[in-house]
TORVOLO-863060 format. One record per atom (N, C-alpha, C): residue number from 1; y, z, x; atom name; residue in three letters. Coordinates in nm, 3 decimals, padded with zeros to 5 digits. Layout:
<vexpa nr="NUM" c2="Y" c3="Z" c1="X" atom="CA" rest="ALA"/>
...
This chain:
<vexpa nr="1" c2="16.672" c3="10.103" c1="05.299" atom="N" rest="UNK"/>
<vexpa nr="1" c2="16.535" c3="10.116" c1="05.259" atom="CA" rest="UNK"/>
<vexpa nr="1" c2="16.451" c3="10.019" c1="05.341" atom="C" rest="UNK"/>
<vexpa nr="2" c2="16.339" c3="10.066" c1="05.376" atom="N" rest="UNK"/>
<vexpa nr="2" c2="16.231" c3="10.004" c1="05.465" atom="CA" rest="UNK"/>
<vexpa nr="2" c2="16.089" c3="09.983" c1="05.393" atom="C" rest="UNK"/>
<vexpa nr="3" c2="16.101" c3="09.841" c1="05.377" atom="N" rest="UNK"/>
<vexpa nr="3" c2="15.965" c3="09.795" c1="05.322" atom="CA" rest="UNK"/>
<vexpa nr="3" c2="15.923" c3="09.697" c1="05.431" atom="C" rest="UNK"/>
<vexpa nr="4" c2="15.765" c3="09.659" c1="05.379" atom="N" rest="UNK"/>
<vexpa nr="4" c2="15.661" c3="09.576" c1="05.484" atom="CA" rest="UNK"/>
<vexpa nr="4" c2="15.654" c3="09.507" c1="05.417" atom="C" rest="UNK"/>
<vexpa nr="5" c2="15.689" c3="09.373" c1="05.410" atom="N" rest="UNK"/>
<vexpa nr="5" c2="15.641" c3="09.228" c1="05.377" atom="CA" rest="UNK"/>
<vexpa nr="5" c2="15.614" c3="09.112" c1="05.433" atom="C" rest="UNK"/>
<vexpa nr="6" c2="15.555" c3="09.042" c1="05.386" atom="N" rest="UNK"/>
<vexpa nr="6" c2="15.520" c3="08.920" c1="05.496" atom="CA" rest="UNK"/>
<vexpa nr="6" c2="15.608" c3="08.848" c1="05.547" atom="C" rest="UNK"/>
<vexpa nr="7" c2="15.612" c3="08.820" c1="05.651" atom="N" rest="UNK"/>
<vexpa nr="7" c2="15.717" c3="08.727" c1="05.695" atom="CA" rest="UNK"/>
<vexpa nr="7" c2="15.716" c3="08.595" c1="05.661" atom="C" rest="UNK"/>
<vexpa nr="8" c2="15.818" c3="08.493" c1="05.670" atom="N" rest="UNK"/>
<vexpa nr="8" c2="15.850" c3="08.375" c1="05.603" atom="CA" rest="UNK"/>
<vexpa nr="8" c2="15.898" c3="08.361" c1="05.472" atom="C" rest="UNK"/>
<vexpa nr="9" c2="15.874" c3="08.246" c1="05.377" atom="N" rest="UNK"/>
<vexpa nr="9" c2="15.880" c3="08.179" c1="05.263" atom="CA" rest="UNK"/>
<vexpa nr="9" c2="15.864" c3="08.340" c1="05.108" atom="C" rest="UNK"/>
<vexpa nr="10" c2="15.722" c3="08.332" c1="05.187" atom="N" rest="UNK"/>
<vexpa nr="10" c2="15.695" c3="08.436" c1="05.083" atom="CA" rest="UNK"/>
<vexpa nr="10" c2="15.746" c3="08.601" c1="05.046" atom="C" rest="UNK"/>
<vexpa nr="11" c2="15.751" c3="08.654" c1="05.213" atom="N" rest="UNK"/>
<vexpa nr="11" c2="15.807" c3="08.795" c1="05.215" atom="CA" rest="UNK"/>
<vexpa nr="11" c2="16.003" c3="08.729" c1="05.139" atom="C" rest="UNK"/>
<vexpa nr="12" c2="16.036" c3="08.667" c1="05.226" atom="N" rest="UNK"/>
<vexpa nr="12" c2="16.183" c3="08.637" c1="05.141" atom="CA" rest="UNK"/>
<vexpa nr="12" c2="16.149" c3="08.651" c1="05.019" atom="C" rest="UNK"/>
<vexpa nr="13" c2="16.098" c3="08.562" c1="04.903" atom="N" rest="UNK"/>
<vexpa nr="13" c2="16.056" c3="08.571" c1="04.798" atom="CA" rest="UNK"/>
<vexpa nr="13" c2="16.044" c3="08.707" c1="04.701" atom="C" rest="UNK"/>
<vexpa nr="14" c2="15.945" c3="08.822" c1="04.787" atom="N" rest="UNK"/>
<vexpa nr="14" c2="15.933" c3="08.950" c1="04.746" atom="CA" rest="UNK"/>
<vexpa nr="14" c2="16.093" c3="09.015" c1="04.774" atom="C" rest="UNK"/>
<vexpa nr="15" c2="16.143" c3="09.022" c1="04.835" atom="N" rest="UNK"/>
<vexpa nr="15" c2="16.284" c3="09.098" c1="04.874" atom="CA" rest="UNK"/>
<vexpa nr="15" c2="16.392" c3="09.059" c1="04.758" atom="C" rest="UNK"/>
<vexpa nr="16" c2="16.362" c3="08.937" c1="04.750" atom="N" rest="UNK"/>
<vexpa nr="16" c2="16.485" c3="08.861" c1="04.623" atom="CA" rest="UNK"/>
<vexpa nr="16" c2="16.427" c3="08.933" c1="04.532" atom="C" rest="UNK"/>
<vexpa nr="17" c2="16.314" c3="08.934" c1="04.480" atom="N" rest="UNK"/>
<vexpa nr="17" c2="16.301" c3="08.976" c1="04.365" atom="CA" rest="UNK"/>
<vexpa nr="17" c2="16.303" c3="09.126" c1="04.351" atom="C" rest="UNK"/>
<vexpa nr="18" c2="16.291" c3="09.208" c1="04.466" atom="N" rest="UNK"/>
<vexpa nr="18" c2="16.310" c3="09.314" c1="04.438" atom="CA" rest="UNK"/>
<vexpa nr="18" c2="16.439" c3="09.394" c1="04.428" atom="C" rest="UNK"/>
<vexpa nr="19" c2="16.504" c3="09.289" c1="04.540" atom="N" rest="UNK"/>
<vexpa nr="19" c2="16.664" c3="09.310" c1="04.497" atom="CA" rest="UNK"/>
<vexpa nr="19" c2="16.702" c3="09.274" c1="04.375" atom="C" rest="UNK"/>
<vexpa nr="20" c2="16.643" c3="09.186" c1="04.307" atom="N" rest="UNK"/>
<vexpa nr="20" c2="16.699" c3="09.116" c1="04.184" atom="CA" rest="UNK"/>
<vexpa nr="20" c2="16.672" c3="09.262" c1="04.093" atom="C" rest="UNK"/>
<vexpa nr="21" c2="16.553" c3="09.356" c1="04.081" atom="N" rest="UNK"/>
<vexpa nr="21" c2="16.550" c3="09.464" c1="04.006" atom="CA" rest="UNK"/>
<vexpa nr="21" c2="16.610" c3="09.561" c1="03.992" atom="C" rest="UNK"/>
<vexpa nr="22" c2="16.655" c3="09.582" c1="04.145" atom="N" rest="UNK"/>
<vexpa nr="22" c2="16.724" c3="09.697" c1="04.201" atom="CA" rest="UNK"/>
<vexpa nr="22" c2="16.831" c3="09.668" c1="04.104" atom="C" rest="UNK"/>
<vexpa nr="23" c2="16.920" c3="09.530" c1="04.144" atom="N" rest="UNK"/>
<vexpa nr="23" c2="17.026" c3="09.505" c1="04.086" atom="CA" rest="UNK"/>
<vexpa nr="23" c2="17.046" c3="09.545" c1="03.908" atom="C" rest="UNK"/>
<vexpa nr="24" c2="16.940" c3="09.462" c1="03.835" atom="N" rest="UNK"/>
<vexpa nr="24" c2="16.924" c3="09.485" c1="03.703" atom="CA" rest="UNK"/>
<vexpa nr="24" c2="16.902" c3="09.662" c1="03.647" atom="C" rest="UNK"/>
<vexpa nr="25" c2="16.859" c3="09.717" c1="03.752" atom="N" rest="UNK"/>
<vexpa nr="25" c2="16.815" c3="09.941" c1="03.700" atom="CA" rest="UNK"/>
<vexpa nr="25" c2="16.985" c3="09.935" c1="03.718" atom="C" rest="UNK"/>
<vexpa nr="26" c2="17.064" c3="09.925" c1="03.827" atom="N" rest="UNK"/>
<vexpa nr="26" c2="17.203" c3="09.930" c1="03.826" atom="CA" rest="UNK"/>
<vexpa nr="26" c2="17.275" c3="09.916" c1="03.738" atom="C" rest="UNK"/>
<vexpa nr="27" c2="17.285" c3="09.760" c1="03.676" atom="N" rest="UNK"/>
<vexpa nr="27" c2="17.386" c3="09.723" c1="03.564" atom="CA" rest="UNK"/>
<vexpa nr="27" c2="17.322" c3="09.876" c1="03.442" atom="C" rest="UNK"/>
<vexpa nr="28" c2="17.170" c3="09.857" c1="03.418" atom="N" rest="UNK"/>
<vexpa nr="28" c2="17.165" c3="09.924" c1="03.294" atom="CA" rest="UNK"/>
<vexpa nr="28" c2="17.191" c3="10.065" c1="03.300" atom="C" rest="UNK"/>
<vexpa nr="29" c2="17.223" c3="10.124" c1="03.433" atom="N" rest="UNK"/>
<vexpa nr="29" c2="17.226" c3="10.302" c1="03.444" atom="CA" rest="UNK"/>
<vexpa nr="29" c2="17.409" c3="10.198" c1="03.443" atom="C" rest="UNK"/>
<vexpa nr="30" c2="17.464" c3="10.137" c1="03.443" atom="N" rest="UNK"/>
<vexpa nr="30" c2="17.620" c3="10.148" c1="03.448" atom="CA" rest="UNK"/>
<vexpa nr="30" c2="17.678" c3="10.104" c1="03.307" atom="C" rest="UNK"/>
<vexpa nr="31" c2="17.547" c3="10.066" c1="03.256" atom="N" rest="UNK"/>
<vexpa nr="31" c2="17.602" c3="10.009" c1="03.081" atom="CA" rest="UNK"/>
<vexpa nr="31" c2="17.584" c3="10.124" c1="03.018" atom="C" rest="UNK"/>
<vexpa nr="32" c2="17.475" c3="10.231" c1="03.067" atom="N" rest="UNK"/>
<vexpa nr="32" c2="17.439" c3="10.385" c1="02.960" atom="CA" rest="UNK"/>
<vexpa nr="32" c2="17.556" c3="10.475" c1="03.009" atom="C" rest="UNK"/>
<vexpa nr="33" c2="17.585" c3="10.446" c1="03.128" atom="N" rest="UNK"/>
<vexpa nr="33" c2="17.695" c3="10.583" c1="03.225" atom="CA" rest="UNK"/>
<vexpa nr="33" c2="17.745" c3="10.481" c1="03.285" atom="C" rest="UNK"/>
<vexpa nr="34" c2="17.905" c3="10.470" c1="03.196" atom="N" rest="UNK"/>
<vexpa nr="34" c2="18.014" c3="10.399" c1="03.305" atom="CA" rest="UNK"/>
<vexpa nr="34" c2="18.065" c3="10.473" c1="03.395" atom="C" rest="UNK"/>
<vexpa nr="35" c2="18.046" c3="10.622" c1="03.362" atom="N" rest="UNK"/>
<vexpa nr="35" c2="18.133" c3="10.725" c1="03.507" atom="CA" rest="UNK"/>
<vexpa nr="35" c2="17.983" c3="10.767" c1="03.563" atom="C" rest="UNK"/>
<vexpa nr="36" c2="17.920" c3="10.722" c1="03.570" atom="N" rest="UNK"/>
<vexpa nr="36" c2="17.847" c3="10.774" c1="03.690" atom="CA" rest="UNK"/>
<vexpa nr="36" c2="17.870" c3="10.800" c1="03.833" atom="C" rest="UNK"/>
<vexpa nr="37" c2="17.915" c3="10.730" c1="03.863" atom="N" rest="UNK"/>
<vexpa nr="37" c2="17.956" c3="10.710" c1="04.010" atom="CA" rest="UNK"/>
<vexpa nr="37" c2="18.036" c3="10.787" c1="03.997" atom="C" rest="UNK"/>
<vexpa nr="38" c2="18.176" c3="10.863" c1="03.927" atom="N" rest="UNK"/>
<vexpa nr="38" c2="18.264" c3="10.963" c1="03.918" atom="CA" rest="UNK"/>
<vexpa nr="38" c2="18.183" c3="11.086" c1="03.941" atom="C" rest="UNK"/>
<vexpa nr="39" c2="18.082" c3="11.093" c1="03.830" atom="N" rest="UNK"/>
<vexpa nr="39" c2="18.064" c3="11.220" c1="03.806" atom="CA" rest="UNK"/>
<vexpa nr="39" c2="17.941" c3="11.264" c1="03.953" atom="C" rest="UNK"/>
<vexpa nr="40" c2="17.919" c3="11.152" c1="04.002" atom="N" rest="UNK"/>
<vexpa nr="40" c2="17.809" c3="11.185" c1="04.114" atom="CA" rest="UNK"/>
<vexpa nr="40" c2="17.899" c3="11.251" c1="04.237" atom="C" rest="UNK"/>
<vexpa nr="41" c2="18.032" c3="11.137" c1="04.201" atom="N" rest="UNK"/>
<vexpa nr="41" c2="18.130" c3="11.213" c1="04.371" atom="CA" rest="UNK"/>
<vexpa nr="41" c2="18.150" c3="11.342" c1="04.333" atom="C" rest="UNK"/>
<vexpa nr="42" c2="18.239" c3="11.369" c1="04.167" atom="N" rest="UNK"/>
<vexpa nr="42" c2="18.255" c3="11.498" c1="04.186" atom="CA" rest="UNK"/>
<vexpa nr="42" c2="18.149" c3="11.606" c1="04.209" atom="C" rest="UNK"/>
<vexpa nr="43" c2="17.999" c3="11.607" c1="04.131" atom="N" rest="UNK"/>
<vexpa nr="43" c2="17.931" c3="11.695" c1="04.171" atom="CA" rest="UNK"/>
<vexpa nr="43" c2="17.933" c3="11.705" c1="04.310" atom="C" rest="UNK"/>
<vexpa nr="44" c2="17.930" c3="11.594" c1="04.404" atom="N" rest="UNK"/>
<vexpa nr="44" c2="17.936" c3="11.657" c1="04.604" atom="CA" rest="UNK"/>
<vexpa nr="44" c2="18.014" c3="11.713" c1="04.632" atom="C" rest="UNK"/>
<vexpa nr="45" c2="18.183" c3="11.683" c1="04.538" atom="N" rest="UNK"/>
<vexpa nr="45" c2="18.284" c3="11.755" c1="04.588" atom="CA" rest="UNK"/>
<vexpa nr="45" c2="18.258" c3="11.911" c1="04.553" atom="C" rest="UNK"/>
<vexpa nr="46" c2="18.203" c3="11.926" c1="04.443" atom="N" rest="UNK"/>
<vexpa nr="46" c2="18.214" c3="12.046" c1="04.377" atom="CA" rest="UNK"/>
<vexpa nr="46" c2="18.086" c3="12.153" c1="04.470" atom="C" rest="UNK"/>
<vexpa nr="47" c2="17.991" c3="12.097" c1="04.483" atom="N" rest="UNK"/>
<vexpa nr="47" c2="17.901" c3="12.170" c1="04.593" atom="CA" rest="UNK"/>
<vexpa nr="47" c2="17.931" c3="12.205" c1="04.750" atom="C" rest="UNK"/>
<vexpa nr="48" c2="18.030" c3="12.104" c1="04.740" atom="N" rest="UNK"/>
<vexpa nr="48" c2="18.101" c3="12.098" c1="04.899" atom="CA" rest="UNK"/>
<vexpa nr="48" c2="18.152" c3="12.219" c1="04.878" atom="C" rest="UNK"/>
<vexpa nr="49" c2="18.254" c3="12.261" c1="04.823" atom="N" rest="UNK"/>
<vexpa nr="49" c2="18.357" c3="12.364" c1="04.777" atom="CA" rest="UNK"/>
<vexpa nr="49" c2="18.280" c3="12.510" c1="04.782" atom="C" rest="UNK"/>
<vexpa nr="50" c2="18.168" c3="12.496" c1="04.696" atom="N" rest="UNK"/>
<vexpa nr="50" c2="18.116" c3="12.599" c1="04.702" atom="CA" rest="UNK"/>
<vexpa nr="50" c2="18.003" c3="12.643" c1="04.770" atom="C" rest="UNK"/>
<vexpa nr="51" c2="18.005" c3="12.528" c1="04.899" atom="N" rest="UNK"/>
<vexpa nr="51" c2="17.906" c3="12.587" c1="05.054" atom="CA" rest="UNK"/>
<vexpa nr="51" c2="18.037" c3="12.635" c1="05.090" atom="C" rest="UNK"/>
<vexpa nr="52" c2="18.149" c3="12.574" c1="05.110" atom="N" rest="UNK"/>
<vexpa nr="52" c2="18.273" c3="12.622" c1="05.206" atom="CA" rest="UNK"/>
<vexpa nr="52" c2="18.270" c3="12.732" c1="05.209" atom="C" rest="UNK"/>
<vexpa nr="53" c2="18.293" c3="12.790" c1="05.025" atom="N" rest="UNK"/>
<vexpa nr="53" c2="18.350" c3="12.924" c1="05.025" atom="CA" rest="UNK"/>
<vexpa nr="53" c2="18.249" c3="13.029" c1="05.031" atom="C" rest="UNK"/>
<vexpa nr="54" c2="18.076" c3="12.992" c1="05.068" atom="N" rest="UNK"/>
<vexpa nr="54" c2="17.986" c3="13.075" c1="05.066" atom="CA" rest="UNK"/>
<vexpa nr="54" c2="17.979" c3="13.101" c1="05.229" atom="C" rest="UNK"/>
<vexpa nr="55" c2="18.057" c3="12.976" c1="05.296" atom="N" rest="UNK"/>
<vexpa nr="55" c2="18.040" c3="13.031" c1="05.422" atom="CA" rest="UNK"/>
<vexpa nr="55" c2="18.158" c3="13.103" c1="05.462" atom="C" rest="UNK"/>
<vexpa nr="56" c2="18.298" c3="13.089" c1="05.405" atom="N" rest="UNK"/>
<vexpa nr="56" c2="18.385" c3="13.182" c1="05.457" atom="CA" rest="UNK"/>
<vexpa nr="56" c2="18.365" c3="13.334" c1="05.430" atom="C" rest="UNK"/>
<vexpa nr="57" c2="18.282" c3="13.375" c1="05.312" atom="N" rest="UNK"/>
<vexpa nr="57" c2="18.259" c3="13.478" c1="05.238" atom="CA" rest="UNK"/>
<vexpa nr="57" c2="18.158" c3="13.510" c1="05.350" atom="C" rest="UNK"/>
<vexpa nr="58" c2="18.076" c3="13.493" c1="05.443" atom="N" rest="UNK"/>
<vexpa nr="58" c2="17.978" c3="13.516" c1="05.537" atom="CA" rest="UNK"/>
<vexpa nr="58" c2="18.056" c3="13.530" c1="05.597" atom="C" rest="UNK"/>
<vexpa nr="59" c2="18.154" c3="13.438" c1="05.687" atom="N" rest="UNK"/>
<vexpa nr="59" c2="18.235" c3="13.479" c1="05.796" atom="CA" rest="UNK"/>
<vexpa nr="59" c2="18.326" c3="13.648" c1="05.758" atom="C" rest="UNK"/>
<vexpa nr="60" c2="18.377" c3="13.611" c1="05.668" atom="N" rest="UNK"/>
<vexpa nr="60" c2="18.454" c3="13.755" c1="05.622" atom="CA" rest="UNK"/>
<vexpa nr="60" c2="18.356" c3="13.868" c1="05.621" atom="C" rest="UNK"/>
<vexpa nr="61" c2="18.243" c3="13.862" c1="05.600" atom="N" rest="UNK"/>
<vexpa nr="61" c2="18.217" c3="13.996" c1="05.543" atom="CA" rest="UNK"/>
<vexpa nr="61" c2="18.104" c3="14.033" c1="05.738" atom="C" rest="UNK"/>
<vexpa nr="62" c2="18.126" c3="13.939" c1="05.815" atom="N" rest="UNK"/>
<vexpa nr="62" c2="18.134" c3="14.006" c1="05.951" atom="CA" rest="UNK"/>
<vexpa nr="62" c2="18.261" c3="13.997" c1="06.077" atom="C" rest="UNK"/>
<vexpa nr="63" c2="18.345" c3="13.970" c1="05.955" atom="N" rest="UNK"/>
<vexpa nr="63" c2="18.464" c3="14.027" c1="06.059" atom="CA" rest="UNK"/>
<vexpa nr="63" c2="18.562" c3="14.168" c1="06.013" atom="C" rest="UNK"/>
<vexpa nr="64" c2="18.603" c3="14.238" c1="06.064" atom="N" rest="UNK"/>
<vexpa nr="64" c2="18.683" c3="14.353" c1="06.029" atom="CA" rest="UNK"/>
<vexpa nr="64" c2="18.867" c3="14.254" c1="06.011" atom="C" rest="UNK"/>
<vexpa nr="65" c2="18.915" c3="14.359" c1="05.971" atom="N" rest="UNK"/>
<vexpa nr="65" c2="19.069" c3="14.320" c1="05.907" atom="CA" rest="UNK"/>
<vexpa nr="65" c2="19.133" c3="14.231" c1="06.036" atom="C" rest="UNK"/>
<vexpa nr="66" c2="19.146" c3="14.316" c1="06.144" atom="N" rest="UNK"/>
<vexpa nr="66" c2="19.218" c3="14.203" c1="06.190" atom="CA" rest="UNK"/>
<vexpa nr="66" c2="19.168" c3="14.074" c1="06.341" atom="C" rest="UNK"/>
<vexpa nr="67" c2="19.032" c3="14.007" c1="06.252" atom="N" rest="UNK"/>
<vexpa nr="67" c2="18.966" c3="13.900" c1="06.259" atom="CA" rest="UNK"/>
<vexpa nr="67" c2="18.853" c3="13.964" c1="06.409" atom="C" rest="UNK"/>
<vexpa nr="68" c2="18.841" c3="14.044" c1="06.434" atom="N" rest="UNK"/>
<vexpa nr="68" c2="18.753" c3="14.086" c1="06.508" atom="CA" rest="UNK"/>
<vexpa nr="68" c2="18.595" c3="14.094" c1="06.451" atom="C" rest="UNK"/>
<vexpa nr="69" c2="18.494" c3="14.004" c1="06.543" atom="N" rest="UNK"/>
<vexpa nr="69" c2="18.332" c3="14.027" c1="06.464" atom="CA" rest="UNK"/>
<vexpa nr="69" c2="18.350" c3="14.198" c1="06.524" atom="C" rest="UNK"/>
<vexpa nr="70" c2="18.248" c3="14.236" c1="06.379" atom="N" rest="UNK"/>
<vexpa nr="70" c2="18.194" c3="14.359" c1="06.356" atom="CA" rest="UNK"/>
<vexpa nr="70" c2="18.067" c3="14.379" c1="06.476" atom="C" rest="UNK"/>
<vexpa nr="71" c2="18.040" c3="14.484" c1="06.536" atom="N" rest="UNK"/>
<vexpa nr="71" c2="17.901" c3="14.502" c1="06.602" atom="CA" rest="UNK"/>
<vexpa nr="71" c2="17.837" c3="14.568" c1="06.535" atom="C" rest="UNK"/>
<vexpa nr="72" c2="17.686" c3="14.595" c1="06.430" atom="N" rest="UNK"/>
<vexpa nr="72" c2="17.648" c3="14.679" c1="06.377" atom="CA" rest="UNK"/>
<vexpa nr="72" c2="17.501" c3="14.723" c1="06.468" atom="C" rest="UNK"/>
<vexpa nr="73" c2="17.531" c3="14.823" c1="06.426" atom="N" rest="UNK"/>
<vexpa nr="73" c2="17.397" c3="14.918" c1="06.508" atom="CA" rest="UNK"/>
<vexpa nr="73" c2="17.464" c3="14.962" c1="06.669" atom="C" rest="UNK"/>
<vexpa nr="74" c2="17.530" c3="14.924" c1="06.706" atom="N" rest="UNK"/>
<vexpa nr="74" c2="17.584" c3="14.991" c1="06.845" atom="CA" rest="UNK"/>
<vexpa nr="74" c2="17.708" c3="15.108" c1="06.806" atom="C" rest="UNK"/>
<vexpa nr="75" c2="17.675" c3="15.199" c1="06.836" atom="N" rest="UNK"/>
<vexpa nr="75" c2="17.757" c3="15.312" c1="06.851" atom="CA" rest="UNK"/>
<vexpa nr="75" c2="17.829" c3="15.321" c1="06.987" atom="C" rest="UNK"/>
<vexpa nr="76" c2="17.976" c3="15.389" c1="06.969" atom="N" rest="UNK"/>
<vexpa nr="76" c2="18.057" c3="15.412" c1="07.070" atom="CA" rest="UNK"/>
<vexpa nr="76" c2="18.095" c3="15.532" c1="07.145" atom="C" rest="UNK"/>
């Protein structure tokens, strides 16, 4: 994350403390949801899975049986 603060004494100052908040929203989303972090990987895994299989289902449905792309609209 990219913030603008003053440089020196004081911008340090703003950063601690904003880290210090960041830190504190953390503990309390990990004291309401101890599996958060579980349930966040699995939802990516689980969306992962089902781009995969939306793209093999694309690949399949322009290839013929034995793995050749289809040409449509050209006649032979």
């Amino acid at each position: 994350m990219y913030v603008l603060v003053p440089e020196g004494a004081r911008g340090e100052a703003i950063l601690e403390e904003q880290n210090k908040i960041v830190q504190d929203q953390k503990a309390l989303r990990d004291m309401a949801n101890p599996d958060y972090d579980k349930r966040i990987y699995d939802a990516r895994v689980d969306q992962h899975r089902r781009q995969q299989t939306a793209n093999q289902q694309r690949i399949n449905a322009t290839m013929d049986r034995t793995g050749n792309a289809l040409t449509f609209g050209h006649g032979s």
